[in-house]
C-alpha positions in Angstrom: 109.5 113.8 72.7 111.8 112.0 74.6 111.8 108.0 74.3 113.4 105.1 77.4 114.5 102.1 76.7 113.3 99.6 79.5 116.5 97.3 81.2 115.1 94.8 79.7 115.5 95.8 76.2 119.6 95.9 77.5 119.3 92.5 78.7 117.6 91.1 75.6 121.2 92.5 74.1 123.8 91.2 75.8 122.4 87.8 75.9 121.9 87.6 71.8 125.8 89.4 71.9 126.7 86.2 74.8 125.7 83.6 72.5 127.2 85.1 69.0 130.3 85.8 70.9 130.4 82.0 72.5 129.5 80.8 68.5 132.6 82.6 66.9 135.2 82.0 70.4 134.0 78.2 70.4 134.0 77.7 66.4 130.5 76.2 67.3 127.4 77.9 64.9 124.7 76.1 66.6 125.8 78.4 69.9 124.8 81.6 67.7 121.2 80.2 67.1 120.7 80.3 70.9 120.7 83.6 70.6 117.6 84.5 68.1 114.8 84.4 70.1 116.1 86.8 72.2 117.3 89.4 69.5 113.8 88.9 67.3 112.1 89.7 70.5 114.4 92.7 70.6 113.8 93.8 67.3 109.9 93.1 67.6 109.8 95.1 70.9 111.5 98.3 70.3 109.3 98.3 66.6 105.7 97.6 67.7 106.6 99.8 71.6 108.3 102.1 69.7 104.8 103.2 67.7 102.9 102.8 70.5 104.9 105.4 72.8 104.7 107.9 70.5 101.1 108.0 70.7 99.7 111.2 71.6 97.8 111.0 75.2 96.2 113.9 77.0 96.2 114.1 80.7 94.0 116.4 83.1 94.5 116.3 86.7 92.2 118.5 88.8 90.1 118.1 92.1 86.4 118.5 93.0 87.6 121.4 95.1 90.4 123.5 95.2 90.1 125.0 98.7 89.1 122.3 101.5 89.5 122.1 105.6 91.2 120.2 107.9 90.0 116.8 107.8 87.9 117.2 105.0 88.1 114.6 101.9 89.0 115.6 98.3 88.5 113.3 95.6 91.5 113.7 93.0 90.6 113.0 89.2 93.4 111.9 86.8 91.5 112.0 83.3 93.3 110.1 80.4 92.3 110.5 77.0 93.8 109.5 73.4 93.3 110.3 69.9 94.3 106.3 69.4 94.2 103.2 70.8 97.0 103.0 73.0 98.2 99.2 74.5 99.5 100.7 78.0 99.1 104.0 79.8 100.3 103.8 83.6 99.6 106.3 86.3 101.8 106.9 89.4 101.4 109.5 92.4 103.7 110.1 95.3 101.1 111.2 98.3 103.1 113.3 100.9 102.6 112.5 104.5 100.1 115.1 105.0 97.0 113.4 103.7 95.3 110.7 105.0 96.6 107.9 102.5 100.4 108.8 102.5 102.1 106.7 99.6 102.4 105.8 96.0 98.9 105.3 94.0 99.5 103.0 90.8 96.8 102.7 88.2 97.5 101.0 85.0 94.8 101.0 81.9 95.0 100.4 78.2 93.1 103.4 76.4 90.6 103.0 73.2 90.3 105.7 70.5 88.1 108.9 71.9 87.1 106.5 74.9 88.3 108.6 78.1 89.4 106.4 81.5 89.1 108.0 84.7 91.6 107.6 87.7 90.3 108.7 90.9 91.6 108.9 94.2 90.0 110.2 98.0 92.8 111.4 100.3 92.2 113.8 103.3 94.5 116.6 104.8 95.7 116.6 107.7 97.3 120.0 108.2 96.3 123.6 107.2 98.4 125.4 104.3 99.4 125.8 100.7 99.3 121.3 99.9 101.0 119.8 97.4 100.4 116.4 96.4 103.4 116.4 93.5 102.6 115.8 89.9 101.5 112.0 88.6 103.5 109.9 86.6 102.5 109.2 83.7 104.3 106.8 81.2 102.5 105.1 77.5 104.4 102.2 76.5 103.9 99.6 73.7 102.7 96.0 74.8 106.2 94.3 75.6 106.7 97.8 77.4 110.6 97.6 76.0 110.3 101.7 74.9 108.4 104.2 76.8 107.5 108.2 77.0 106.7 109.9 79.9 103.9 112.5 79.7 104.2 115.9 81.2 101.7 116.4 83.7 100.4 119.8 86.2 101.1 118.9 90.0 98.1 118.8 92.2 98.1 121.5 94.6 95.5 121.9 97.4 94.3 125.1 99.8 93.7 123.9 103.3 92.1 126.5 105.2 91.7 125.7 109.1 88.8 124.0 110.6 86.3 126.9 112.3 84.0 126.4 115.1 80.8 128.1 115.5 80.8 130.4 118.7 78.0 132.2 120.5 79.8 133.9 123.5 82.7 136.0 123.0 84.6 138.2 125.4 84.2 142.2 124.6 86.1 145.3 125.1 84.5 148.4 126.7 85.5 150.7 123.9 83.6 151.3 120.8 83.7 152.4 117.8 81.5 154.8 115.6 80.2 152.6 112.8 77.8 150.2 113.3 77.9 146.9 114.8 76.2 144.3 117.6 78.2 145.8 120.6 75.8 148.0 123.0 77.6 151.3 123.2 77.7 152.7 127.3 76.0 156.0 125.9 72.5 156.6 124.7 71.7 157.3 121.3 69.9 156.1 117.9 69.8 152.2 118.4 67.4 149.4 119.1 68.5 148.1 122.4 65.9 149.8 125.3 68.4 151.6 127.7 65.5 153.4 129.9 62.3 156.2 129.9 62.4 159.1 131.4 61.0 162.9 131.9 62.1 164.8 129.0 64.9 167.2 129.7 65.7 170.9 127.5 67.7 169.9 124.6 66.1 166.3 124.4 65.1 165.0 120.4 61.2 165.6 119.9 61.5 162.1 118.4 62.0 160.7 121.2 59.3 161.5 123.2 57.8 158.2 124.6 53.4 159.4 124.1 52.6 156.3 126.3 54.5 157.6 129.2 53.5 161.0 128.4 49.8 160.4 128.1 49.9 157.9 131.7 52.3 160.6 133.4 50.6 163.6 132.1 54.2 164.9 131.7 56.7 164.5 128.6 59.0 161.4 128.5 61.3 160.4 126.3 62.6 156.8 125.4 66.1 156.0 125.3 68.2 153.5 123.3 72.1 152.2 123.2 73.7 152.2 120.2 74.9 149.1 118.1 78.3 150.0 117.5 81.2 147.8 116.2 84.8 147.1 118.1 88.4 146.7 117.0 89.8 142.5 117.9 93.2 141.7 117.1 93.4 137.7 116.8 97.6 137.1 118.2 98.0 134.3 116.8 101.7 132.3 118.3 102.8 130.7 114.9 106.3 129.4 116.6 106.9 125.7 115.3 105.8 123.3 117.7 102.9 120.5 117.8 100.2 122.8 118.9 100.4 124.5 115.5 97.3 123.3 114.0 95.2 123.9 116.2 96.5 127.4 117.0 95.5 127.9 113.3 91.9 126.4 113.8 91.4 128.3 116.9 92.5 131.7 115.1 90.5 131.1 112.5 87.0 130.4 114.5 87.4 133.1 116.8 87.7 135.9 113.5 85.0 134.1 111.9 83.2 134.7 115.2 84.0 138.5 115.5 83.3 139.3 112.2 80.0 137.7 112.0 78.9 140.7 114.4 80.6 143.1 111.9 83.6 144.0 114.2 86.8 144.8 112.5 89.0 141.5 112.8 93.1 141.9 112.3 95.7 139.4 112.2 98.9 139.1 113.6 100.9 135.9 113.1 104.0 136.0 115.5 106.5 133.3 115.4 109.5 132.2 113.0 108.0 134.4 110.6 106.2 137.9 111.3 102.8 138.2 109.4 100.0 140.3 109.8 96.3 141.3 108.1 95.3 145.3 109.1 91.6 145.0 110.7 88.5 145.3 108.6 85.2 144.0 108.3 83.0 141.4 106.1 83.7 139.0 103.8 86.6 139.7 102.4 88.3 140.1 105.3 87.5 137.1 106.4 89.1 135.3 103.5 91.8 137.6 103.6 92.7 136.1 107.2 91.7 132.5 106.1 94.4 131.8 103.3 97.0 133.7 105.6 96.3 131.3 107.9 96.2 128.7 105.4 100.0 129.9 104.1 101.2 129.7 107.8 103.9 127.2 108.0 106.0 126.0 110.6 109.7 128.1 110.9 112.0 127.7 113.0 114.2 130.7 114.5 116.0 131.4 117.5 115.8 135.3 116.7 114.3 136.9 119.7 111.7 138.9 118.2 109.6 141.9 120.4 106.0 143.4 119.2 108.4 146.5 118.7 108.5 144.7 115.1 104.4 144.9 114.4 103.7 148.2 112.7 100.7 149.9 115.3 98.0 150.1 112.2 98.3 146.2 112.8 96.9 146.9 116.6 95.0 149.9 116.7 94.9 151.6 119.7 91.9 150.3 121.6 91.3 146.8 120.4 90.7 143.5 122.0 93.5 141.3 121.5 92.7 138.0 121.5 95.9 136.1 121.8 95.9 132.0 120.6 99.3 130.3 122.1 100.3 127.2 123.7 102.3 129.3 126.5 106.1 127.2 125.7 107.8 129.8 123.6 108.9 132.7 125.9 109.2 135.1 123.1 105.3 135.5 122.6 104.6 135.5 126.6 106.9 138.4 126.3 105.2 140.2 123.3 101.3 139.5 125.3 102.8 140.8 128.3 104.2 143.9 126.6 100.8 144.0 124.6 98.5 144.5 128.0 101.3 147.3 129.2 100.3 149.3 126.1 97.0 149.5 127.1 95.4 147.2 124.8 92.6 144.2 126.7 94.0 141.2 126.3 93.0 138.0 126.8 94.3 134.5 126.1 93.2 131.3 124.9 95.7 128.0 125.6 95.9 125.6 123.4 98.3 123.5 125.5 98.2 119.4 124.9 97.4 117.8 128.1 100.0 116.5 130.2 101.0 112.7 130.1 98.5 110.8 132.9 101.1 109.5 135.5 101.1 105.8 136.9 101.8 104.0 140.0 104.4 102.1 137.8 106.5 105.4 136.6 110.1 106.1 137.5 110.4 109.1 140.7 112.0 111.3 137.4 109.3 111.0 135.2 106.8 111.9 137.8 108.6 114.7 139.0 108.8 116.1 136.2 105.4 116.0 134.9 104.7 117.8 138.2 107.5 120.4 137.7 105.8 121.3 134.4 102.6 121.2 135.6 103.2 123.8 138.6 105.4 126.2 135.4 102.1 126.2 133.9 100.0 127.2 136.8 102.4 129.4 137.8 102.7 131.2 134.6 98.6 131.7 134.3 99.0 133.3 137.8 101.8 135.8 136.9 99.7 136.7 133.8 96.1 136.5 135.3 97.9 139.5 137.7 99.1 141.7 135.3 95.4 141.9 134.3 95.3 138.9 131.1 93.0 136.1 131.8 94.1 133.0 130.6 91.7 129.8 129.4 92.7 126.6 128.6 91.5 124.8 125.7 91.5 120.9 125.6 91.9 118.9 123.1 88.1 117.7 122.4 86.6 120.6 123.9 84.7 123.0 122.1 85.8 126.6 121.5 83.1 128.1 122.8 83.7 126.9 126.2 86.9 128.6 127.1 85.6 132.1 125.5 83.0 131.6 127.6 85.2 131.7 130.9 87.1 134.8 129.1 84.2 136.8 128.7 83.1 135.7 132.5 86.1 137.1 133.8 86.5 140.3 132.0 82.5 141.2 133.5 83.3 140.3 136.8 86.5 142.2 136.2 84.7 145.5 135.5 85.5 148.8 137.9 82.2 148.4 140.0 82.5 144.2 140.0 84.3 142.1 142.2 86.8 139.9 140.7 
């Protein structure tokens, strides 16, 4: 237990040692009584806080819930709680600038024998990843609060996972895979889907034989179906520090949530500062396996040039949809989704770019120009990519993300052998 003396206590001192010093350099006694008050309220102070700080109080800091998204509140609970009566108890929490309500929180409350007292507090997050809020202060002091004990305390630490979106239409690769899934294989087979009736050939399933058909054609038919089957997506995620972060991160995050909802097998692959990656799967796990690596994905900066000559292949099977998340600035991931669609692999890419500043009749020639300039880099690059075979779609800011999937999954059926582009 380790006790602190308040300044004040210090100044109490020297003013009691001013005036005895005065009385015996001055010859004058009365000077000495001057002092008194302020050395009985000394002695008084450090006696009655002295008891009071060492005053057993139990704190429990906790939240309603440990794992929260973007934006979402979270009430924080401070419970206090002593065995007895103690005259002062006060609370203190630093709030980093990632919740809504960045600054201190002060509470101060005097606690009764077996009488818990609640602090509470409702901050928001602002930004996906492993939060912490730091650990509250918490100091019991006597009355005159000369002598007090700080209490040690557990820090508050919060998972925020990215925001999802609910999506509908999603773009699809041609291939398939054997186990099941909601993606209507090319071939016939054992499935649902009606692919078409016709005369039964040699070597045809007896079960399949279509006695409608048969009976109004007086010859055998046979139905047949295409089979659900599942596909491999590879969500690229571009985690290079820049602004765009979070909602790369969101964006990632809805579109596996989307895949695997129609039991697909979902990998990650974080590129940026920091390579990271999640081998595909399916179901529930999985998913929560790409949400808190998404949630621990934090902004680092590097100037290594990095190639996807670093991601092992059982991170991108051979086959998958690659569904590539960037803001198009760092040349280092154009690079690695270029190199991507030269494998082999469909790739397709949604652009989470900020829109660019509105331009005035009263801004300089510069400015304009180069607003312009980097308007007409970011055309050109969707070009340049859009002919090496990767459609691009540009996400805005309040649009949903359904919307620019939509115009990916447009573009890869029209892009079909058989289609006009």
């Amino acid at each position: 237990m380790t006790l602190t003396v308040h300044p004040r206590a210090v100044a109490y001192l020297v003013v009691a040692g001013a005036c005895l010093f005065a009385a015996v350099a001055l010859e004058d006694a009365p000077l000495a009584a001057l002092g008194v008050p302020a050395l009985l309220a000394l002695v008084v102070g450090l006696v009655v806080d002295g008891s009071a700080a060492e005053r057993e109080v139990s704190v429990a800091a906790r939240t309603e819930q440990p794992v929260i998204y973007t934006g979402e509140k979270v009430t924080l609970k401070i419970e206090l709680s002593a065995a007895t009566s103690v005259p002062r108890c006060s609370v203190r929490l630093e709030l980093p600038r990632e919740v809504g309500e960045p600054g201190p929180a002060r509470w101060t409350h005097s606690l009764r024998a077996g009488v818990p007292v609640t602090c509470t507090l409702e901050v928001s997050a602002l930004v996906p990843g492993e939060l912490s809020l730091g650990r509250p202060l918490v100091v019991v002091s006597g009355p005159f609060g000369l002598v007090a004990r700080r209490v040690p305390t557990a820090p508050f630490v919060l998972s925020v996972r990215p925001r999802e979106e609910r999506v509908r239409s999603l773009p699809r690769t041609a291939r398939v895979r054997v186990p099941a899934g909601d993606r209507l294989s090319r071939v016939t087979g054992d499935g649902i889907e009606l692919a078409e009736v016709r005369p039964e050939l040699p070597g045809d399933v007896a079960r399949r034989i279509n006695w409608r058909a048969t009976a109004r054609r007086n010859t055998p038919h046979v139905t047949l179906r295409h089979p659900e089957q599942s596909t491999d997506v590879v969500v690229f995620a571009d985690t290079f520090e820049g602004p765009e972060l979070t909602r790369v991160l969101e964006v990632s995050a809805g579109a596996a949530a989307a895949y695997l909802s129609r039991r697909d097998r979902v990998g990650l692959v974080s590129f940026g500062g920091v390579l990271d990656w999640v081998e595909a799967g399916s179901g529930r796990r999985q998913l929560d396996r790409i949400r808190s690596r998404l949630a621990g994905t934090s902004p680092f900066f590097s100037y290594a040039w990095k190639t996807i000559e670093r991601i092992p292949l059982r991170a991108m099977p051979a086959g998958a949809l690659v569904v590539a998340v960037s803001p198009l600035r760092d040349p280092r991931f154009v690079a690695a989704v270029a190199d991507t669609r030269a494998r082999g692999h469909d790739v397709v890419v949604v652009e989470t770019s900020a829109p660019l500043p509105r331009l005035s009749p009263g801004d300089p020639p510069e400015r304009r120009a180069a607003i312009m300039l980097t308007g007409l880099e970011h055309e050109d690059l969707r070009r340049r990519l859009f002919e090496a075979g990767i459609p691009v779609a540009t996400l805005e800011l309040d649009e949903p993300l359904e919307a620019a999937l939509y115009r990916l999954r447009e573009v890869m059926r029209r892009a079909r052998p058989g289609r006009r582009r």
